[in-house]
C-alpha positions in Angstrom: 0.0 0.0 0.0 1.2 3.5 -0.8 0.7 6.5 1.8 1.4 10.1 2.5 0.5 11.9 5.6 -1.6 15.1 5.8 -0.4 18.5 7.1 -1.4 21.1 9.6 -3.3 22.7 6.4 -5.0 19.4 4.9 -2.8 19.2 2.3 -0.6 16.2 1.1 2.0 15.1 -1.5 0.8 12.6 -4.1 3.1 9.7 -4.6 5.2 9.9 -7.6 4.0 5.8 -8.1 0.5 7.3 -8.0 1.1 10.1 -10.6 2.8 8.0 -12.8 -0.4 5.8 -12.9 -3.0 8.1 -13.4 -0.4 10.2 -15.6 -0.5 13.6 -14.4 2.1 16.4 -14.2 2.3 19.8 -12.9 -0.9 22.0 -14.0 -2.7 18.7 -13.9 -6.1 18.4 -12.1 -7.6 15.4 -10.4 -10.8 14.4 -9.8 -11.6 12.9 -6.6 -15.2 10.5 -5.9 -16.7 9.4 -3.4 -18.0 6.2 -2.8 -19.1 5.1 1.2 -15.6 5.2 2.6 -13.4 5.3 -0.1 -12.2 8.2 -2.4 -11.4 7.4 -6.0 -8.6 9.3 -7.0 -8.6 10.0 -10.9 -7.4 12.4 -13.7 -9.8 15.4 -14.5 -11.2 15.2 -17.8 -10.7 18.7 -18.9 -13.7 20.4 -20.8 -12.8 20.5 -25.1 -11.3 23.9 -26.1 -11.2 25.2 -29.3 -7.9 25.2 -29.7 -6.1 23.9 -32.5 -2.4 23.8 -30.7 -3.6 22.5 -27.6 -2.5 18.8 -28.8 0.8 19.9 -30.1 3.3 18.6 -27.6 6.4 18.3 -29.3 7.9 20.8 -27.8 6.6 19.7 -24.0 9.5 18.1 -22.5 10.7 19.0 -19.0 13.7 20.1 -20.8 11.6 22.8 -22.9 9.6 23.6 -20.1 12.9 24.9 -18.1 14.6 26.3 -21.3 11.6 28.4 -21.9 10.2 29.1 -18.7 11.3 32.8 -18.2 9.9 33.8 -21.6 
């Protein structure tokens, strides 16, 4: 079983082994359900923009992402 404990603020750190399953990354959002007295932890589906570049990635490494990040 993976765990993280919960700060003074109710905040926690995802497990990198639980990112890398559900494939998010920074900017991400999750998508929590409840079901009795579990939570299902999943990715966000985010809502269709009309945005032609939007699935141009490229150029979305973590190695562009530093090199251009003070653009």
């Amino acid at each position: 079983m993976i765990s993280s404990k919960l700060t003074t603020k109710a905040q926690t750190t995802i497990p990198q082994p639980v990112r890398a399953a559900l494939g998010v990354r920074d900017g991400d959002e999750i998508a929590y359900e409840i079901d009795g007295d579990r939570v299902i932890l999943t990715k966000a589906r985010s809502a269709p923009v009309d945005d032609p570049f939007r699935t141009f990635d490229e150029w979305d490494s973590e190695a562009d992402r530093r090199a251009y990040a003070k653009l």
